[in-house]
N, C-alpha and C positions, 0 to 999 in steps of 0.2 A: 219661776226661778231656774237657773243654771245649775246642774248638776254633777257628780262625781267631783273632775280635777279645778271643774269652778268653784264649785263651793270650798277650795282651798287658799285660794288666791286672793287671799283678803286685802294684799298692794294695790289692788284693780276694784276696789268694794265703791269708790266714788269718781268723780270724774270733774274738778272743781274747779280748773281752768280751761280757757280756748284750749284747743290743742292738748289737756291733759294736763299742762304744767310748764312752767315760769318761762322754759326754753323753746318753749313751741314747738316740742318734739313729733306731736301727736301719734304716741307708743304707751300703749295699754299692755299690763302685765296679767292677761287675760286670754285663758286655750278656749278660744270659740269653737261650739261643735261645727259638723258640717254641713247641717242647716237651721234659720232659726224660724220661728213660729210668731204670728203677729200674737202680742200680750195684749193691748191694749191703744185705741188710738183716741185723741181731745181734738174738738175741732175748736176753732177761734173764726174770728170775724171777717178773720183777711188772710193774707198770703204770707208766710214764713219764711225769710230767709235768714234771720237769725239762729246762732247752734245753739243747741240745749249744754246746761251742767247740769250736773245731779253731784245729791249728796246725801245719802243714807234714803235712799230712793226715791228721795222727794226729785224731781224733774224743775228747772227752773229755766224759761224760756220767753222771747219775747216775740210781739207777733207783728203784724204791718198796721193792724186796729188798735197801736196804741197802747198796748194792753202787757205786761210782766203778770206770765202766769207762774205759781207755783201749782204744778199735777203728785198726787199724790195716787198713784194704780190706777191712773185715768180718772180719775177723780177730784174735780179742782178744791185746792186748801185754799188759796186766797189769788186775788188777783189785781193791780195796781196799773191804773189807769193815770199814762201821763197825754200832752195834747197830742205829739204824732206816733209817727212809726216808728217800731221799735227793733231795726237790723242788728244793731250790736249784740252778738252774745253776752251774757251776765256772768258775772265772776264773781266765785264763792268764798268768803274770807272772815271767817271768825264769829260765824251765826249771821253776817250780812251779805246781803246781796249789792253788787255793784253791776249796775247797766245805764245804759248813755242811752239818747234819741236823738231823732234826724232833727231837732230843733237846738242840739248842742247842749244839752245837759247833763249830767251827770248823776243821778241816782243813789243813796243807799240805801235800803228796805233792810226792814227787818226779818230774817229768814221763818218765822214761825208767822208772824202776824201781819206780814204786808207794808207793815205801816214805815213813813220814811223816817228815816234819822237825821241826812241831809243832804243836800243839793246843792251840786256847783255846775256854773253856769260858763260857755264857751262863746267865742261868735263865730263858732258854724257849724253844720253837720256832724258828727261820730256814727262813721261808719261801724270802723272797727272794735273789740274789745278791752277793755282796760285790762291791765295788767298790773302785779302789785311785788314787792320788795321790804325786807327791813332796813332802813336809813342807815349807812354805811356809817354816820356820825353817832347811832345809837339811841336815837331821838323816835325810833319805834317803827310801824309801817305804814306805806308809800303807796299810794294807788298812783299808776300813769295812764294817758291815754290820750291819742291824738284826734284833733279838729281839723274840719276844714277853712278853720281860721289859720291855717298853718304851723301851729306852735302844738308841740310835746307837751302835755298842763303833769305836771306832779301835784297830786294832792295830797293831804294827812287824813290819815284813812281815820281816824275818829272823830276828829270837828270836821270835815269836809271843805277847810281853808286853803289856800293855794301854797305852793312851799316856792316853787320853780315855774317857771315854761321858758321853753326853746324855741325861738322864731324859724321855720324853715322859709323855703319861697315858694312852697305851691302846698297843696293841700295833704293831709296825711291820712290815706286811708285804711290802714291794715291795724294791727295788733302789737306794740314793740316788743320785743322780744325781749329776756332779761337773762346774765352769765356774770357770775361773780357781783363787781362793782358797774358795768357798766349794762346801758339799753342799746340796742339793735331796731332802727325802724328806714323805712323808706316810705317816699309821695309821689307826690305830679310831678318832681323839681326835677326827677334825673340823678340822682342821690339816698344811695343808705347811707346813715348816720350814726355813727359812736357815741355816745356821750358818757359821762360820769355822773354815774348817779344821786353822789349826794350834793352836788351845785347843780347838776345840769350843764356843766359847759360841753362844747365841743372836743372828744377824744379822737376824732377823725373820722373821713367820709371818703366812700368811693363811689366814683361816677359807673354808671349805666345806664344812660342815655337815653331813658324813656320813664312812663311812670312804671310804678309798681303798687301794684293794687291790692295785695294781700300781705302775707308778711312772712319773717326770717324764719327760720328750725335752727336753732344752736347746738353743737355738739363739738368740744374739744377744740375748741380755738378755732372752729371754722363756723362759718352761716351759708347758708343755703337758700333762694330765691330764685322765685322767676319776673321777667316785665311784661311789660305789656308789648314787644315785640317778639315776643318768643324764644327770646336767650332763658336759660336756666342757668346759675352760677353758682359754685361755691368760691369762697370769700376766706381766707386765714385773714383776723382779725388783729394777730399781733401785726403781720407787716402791710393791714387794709389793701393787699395785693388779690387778684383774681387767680387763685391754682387752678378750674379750668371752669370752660364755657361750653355748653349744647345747645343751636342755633334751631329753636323749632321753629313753626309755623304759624303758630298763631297765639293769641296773647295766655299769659300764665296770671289767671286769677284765682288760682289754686293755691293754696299753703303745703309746703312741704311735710313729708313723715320720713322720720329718720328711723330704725333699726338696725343692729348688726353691722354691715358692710353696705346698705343697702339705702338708699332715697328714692321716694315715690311722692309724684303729683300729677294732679292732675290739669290738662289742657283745653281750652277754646275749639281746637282740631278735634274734639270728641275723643281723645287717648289718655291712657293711663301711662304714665312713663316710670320703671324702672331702673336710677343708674348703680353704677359702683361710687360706691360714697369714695375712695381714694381715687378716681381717675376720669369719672364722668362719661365710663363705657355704658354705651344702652346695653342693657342687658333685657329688656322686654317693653313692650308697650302692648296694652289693648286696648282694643276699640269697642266703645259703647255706642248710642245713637246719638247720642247729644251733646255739646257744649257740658265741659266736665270744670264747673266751677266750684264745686264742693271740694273739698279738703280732707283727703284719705285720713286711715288712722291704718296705724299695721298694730296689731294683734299677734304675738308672736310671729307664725308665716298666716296667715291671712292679713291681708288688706284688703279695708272695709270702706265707700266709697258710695255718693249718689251721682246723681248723673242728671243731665236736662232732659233725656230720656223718660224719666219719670220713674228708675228704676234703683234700688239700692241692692250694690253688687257686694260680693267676697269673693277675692280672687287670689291665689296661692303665690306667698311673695316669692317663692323662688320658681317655679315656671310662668307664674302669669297668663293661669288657666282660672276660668270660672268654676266656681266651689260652687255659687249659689247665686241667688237674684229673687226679688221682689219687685214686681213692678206697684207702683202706686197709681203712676196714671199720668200726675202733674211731675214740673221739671223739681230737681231737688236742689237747690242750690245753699241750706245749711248742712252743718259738716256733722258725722256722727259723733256721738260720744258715747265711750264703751267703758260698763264696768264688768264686774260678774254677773249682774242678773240682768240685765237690759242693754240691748244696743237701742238708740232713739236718735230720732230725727226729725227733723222738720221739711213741710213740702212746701210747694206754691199754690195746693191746695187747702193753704188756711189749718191744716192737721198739723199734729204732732205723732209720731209714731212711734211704738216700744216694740222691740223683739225682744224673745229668749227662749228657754224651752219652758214648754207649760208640763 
């Protein structure tokens, strides 16, 4: 367990969406010390590129064997075998769990017992995470989450019925991101998309000209993204206009982490990138050995990060010096998730991993 000023921070006690929470912020209100200690590691049958949630320190994760574990202090509570791989990270929402598979389904388990509640079905792949909403009309809440059949699916998060979908033109791979009434998502098409959440219609879309492979960070009328050619953008939402662009070098399949004045993702180029959230000044990059497709979390000033490297870094959001590093060995391509007692993650070594201080 984490001690002193963690064990105070009880806003940081769980960690029960992608990214932390509905905006895809990925901002934990959690003072990591300044190194952590391995608690505990589970191994599965295959290779992890799905991100863990937790939630009152149950770990809930899915693996490439097919398999939704819940770990309970490295310890497995139950585990849910659907036919394939299971990339999507799981989303935690009212004692159920919601997680999709590369066969395009849709999942809800029951969080203590495994057991399904129910299944909806896509025609194509989910990569990314579902994300969830209360129905703007009042009618309760919203699970969404994009296919490679192209369409946005909204479903009713208790009969598992379909409410909406939005037809895009190429495939949707990321997480949509949710602010007020409206979703944030982009695909293959060349296009992030606005919608209104309780029809699903089109609220407006801005062109950037390649795919985008991960997803938005909302904060205060603006979104934040990168593509697959190495632009990183912020976006004001009210006028779907770009306030500015950073031209990097190779593709951004990283999810942004917003804090303070600050955004951080990571790069293809093997970097960590730092800008000023108002003006898209670099204010730091560093360099790991690997393709940085993992998706930071900032921690107060640390930002927490894997790498293809094989290594999971903490590195000081305002100089963007290394605090700390773990190497595992294999490349890390799921994203941390941090509460008070546990940082964890997943490798391409088929493991799961926890830190904290013992």
């Amino acid at each position: 367990m984490f001690v002193s000023s963690l064990a105070f921070a009880q806003e940081g006690s769980n960690w029960q969406n992608f990214r932390g929470n509905k905006s895809l912020t990925g901002e934990a209100s959690v003072n990591l010390p300044k190194s952590l200690k391995l608690l505990w590691t589970y191994k599965t049958e295959d290779a992890i590129k799905s991100s863990a949630v937790i939630h009152n320190g149950i770990v809930y994760i899915g693996s490439n064997d097919g398999f939704v574990y819940a770990i309970d202090n490295g310890k497995l509570k139950w585990k849910y075998q659907t036919p394939t791989s299971i990339e999507a990270p799981p989303l935690f929402i009212d004692n159920l769990i919601i997680v999709s598979s590369l066969e395009g389904i849709v999942y809800a388990l029951d969080t203590s017992s495994g057991k399904l509640k129910w299944e909806y079905s896509t025609d194509g792949q989910i990569s990314g995470a579902a994300n969830w909403f209360v129905s703007p009309d009042g009618k309760g809440k919203r699970v969404i989450v994009g296919s490679y059949d192209f369409f946005l699916h909204c479903i009713d998060f208790n009969s598992g019925k379909g409410i909406w979908k939005y037809e895009t033109d190429n495939y949707i791979n990321g997480t949509p991101s949710v602010s007020d009434k409206t979703t944030i998502f982009g695909g293959c098409d060349g296009f992030v998309y606005l919608l209104d959440l309780n029809m699903g219609t089109l609220a407006g879309k801005i062109e950037i000209g390649t795919y985008m492979a991960a997803s938005a960070a909302i904060e205060k009328g603006k979104a934040y993204f990168g593509n697959y050619d190495g632009k990183f953008y912020c976006a004001d939402l009210s006028s779907k206009n770009i306030v500015w662009t950073y031209n990097g070098t190779a593709p951004f399949i990283s999810s942004p982490a917003i804090a303070g004045d600050r955004v951080v993702i990571g790069s293809r180029d093997k970097h960590i990138y730092c800008f000023e959230k108002s003006t898209g000044k670099l204010l730091w990059k560093f360099r790991t050995r690997g393709s940085v497709d993992s998706s930071p979390v900032i921690s107060k000033n640390i930002v927490v990060v894997g790498s293809g490297d094989g290594r999971l870094y903490m590195i000081d959001l305002k100089t963007g010096q290394e605090v700390w590093s773990y190497e595992i060995g294999k490349p890390i391509i799921s994203s941390p998730a941090v509460t008070n007692d546990m940082v964890v993650v997943g490798s391409m070594d088929g493991s799961v991993y926890a830190f904290g201080v013992k």
